[in-house]
C-alpha positions in Angstrom: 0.0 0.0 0.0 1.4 3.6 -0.8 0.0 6.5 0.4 -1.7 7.4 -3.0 -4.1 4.3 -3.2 -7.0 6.6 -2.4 -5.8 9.3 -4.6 -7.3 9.9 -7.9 -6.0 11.6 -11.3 -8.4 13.5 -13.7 -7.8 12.7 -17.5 -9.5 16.1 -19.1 -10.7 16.0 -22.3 -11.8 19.1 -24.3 -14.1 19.3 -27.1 -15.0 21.0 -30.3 -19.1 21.3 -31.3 -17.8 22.3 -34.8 -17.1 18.6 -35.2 -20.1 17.4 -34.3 -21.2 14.8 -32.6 -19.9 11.7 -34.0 -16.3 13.0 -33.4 -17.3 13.9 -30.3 -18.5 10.1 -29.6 -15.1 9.0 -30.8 -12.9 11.1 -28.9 -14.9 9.8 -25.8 -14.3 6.6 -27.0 -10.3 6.9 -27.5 -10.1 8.9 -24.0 -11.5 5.9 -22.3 -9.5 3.4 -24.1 -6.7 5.1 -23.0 -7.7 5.3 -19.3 -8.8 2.1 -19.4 -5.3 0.9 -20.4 -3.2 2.6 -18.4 -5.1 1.6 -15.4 -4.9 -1.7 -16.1 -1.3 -1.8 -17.7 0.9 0.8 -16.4 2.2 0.9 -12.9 0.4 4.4 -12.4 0.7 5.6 -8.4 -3.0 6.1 -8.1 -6.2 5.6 -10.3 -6.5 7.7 -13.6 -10.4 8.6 -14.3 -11.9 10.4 -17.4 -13.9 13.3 -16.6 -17.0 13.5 -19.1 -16.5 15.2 -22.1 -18.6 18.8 -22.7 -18.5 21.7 -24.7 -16.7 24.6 -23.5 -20.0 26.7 -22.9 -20.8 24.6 -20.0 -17.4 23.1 -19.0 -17.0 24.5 -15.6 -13.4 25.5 -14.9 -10.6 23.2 -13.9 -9.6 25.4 -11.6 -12.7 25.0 -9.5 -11.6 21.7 -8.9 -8.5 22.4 -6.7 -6.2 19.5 -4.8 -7.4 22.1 -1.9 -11.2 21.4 -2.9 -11.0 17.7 -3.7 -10.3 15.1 -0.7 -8.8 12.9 -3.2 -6.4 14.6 -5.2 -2.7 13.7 -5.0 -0.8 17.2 -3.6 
């Protein structure tokens, strides 16, 4: 055990709407195959979770999401 096994690691993923929404679908599709994989395959410190995708006009800033604001953020 290591003192980030109840620590967690957004993976943020932006989007486009000028792409519609079939890219959109597909980017969500890649991000989670990547998650998915490097949770299972690499020797990541804590657990790596995708954050649904959403247009920018009502993505709500990262930065509202502090380590200072989340009890499970690493630092």
């Amino acid at each position: 055990m290591t003192i980030f096994d109840n620590y967690e690691v957004w993976f943020v993923i932006g989007s486009q709407h000028l792409y519609g929404p079939e890219a959109l679908r597909q980017v969500t599709k890649h991000a989670e195959h990547v998650v998915n994989s490097l949770n299972a395959e690499a020797k990541l410190p804590c657990k790596l979770v995708l954050k649904p995708l959403a247009p920018p006009r009502t993505r709500s800033p990262i930065s509202a999401a502090t380590p200072t604001t989340m009890t499970n953020a690493p630092g």
